[in-house]
N, C-alpha and C positions, 0 to 999 in steps of 0.2 A: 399809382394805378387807379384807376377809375373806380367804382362800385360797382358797376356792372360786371369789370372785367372779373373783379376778385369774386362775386356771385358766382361766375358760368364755371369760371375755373374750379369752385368748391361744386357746384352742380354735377359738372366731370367727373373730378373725383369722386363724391360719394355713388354717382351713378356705375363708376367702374368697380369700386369695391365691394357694392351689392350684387353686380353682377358676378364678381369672381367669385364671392362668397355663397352665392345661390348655384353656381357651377360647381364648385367644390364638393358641398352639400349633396347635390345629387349625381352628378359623376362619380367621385373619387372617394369620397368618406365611406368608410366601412362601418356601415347600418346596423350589422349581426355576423358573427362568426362562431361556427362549433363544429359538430363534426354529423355524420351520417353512415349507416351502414346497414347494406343493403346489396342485391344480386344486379350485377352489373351485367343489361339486356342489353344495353345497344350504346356502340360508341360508333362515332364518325367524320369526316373531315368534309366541311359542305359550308357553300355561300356560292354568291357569283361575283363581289366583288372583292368582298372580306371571307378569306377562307378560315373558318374558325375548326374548333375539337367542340364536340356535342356529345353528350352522353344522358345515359338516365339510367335509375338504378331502380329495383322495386326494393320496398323498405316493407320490413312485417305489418299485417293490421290491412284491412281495407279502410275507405272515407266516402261518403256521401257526397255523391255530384249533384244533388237537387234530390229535394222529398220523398222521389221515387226511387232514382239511381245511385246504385252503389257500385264504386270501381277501385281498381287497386292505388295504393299507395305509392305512387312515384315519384320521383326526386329529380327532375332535369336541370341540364346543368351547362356549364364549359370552360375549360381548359386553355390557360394563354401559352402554356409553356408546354413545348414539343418535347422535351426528352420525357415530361410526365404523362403527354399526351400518348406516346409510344407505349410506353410502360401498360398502361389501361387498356386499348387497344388488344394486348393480349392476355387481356385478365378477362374475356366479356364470359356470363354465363359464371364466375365465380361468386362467393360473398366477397367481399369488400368493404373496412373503414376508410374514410374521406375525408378532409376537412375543406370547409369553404368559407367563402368572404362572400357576403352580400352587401350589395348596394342600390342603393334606391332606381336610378336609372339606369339603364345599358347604353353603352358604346356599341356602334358595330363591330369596331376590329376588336371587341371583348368577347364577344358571341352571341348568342340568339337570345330576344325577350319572348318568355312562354305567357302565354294568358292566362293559364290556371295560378301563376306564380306570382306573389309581388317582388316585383326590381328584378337584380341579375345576380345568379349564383355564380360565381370562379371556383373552383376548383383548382386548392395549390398547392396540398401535399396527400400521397399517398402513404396512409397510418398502419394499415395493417390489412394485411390478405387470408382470410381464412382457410387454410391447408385441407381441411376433415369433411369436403364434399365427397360425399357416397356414391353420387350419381355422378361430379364432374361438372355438373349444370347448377347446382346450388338450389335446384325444387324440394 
């Protein structure tokens, strides 16, 4: 073989395994994972071309949106898997534990990127439902 040839071909190469490896990285590697718990305000199924599960939950404590504004603590999120996504769906308005996987980037058939958030939160098991709401609403 030539020198050139064997050059292009190692050029290939290592150009495809940086690329898989910087896709992996930010698609698929799991960044952070732990758990969340918090009143589950709003869940839903919405996209137009990728129909995802959305949710967000408020979590105790407020946080500072800028020097001036302060707002509540929420936790948005979503859901690949439908018999989980069912389950939540009629938990809304309850307290709820959660566990999730984050990753640095989003997919769209994974669900929605929020801008207050970095990367994408999945939501993949439901840990515990807290029973002892007074009101039914979790306020």
């Amino acid at each position: 073989m030539k020198t050139s040839v064997k050059v292009s071909i190692i050029v290939g190469l290592l150009f495809f395994l940086i690329s898989g490896g910087l896709i992996y990285y930010n698609y698929y590697f799991v960044y952070s994972e732990g758990t969340r718990v918090g009143v589950l305000i709003k869940f839903s199924n919405k996209g137009t071309v990728y129909k995802t599960y959305e949710g967000e939950i408020i979590q105790p404590g407020i946080k500072a949106a800028n020097s001036i504004q302060m707002k509540s603590n929420t936790f948005k999120f979503s859901v690949t898997d439908e018999e989980l996504a069912e389950k939540l769906m009629a938990l809304q308005g309850q307290e709820i534990e959660i566990h999730y996987k984050q990753f640095h980037k989003n997919l769209p058939w994974r669900g929605e990127t929020y801008e207050d958030q970095e990367g994408q939160y999945i939501v993949d098991e439901l840990i515990r439902i807290k029973n002892d709401n007074p009101n039914a609403y979790g306020l």
